[in-house]
C-alpha positions as CSV (number, residue, x, y, z in Angstrom):
1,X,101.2,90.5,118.9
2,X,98.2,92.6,117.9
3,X,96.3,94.9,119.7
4,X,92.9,95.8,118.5
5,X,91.1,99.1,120.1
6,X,86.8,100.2,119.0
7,X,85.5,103.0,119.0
8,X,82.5,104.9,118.0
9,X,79.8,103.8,120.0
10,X,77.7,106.0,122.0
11,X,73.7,106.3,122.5
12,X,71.7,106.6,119.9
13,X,67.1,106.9,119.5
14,X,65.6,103.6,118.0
15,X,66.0,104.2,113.9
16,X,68.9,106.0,114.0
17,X,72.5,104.9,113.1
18,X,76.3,104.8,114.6
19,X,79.4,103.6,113.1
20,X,81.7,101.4,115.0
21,X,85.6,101.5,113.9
22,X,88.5,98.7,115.3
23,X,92.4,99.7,114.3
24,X,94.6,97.0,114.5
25,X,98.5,98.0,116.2
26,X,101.3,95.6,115.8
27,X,101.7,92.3,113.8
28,X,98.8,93.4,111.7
29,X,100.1,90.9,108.5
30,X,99.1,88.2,110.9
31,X,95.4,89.1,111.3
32,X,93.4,86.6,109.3
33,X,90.2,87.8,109.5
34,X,88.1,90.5,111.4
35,X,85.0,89.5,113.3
36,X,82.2,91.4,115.3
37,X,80.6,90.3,118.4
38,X,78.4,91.8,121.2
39,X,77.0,91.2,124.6
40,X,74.0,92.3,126.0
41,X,74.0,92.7,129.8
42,X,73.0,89.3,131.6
43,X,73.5,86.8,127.7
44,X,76.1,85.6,126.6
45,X,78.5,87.1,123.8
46,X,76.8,87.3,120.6
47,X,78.3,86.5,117.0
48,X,77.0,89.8,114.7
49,X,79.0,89.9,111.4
50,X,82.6,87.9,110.4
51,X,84.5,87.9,107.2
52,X,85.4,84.9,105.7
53,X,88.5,83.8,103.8
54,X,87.0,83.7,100.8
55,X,86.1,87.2,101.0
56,X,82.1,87.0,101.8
57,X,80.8,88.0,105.4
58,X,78.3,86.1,107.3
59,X,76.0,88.3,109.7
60,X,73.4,87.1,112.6
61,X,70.2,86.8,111.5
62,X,68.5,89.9,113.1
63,X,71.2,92.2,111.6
64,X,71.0,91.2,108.1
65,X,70.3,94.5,106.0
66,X,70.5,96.3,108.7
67,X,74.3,96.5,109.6
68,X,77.1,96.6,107.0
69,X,80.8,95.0,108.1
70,X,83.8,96.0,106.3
71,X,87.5,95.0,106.7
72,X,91.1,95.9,105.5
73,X,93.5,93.6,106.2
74,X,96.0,95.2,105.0
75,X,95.3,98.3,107.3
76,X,94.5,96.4,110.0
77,X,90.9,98.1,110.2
78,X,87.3,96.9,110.0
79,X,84.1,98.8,110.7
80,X,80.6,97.7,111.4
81,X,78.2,100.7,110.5
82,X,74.5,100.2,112.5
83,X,71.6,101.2,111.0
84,X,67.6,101.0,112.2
85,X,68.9,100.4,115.1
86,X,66.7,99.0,117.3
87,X,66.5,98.4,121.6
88,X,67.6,94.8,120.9
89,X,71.0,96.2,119.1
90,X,71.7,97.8,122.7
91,X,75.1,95.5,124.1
92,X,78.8,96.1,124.6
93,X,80.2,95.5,120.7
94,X,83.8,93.9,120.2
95,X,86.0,93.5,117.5
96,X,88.1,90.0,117.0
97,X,91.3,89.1,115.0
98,X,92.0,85.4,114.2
99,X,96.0,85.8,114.4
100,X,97.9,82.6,114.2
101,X,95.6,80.5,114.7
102,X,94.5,82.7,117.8
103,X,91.5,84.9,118.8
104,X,92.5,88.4,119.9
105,X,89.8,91.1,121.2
106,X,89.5,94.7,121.4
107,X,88.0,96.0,125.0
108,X,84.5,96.7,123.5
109,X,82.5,99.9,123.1
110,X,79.1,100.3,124.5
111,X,76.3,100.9,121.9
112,X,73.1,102.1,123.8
113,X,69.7,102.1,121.7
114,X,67.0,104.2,123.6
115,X,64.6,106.9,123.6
């Protein structure tokens, strides 16, 4: 089993920047890949930013060159660091594992963008 726990989040002005961290515990040599989601109160959850197995990472449209996603497998870390961040950005963000064919999730940490 894996167990996958964020954190990092916090409330931050429109512009400015936080740095979200998920540390994988357990059967990290199963994880696959690491993947980024959020949920905004009242929508539905969100795909932000996944790495593929080929390396590359996809990210959602209105992230793209604003938020940067990296991943260690072989740690059993990934980050998402947030920058410009905007009143849109503000959600609950979770970290996913695909492990065996499975999806696990980390409890989510709450990013709040606000003046």
């Amino acid at each position: 089993q894996v167990h996958l726990v964020e954190s990092g989040g916090g409330l931050v002005q429109p512009g400015g920047s936080l740095r979200l961290s998920c540390t994988a515990t357990g059967d990290t040599s199963a994880i696959a890949n690491f993947g980024w989601y959020r949920q905004a109160p009242g929508k539905m959850r969100q795909f932000v930013a996944l790495t593929l197995n080929d390396g590359r990472t996809n990210y959602y449209t209105s992230v793209m060159g604003r938020f940067t996603m990296d991943s260690d497998r072989a740690k059993g870390t990934s980050s998402l660091q947030m920058n410009n961040l905007k009143s849109d950005d503000t959600a609950i963000y979770y970290c996913d594992a695909g492990v065996n064919g499975k999806v696990t999730w980390g409890q989510g940490s709450q990013v709040t963008v606000s003046a």
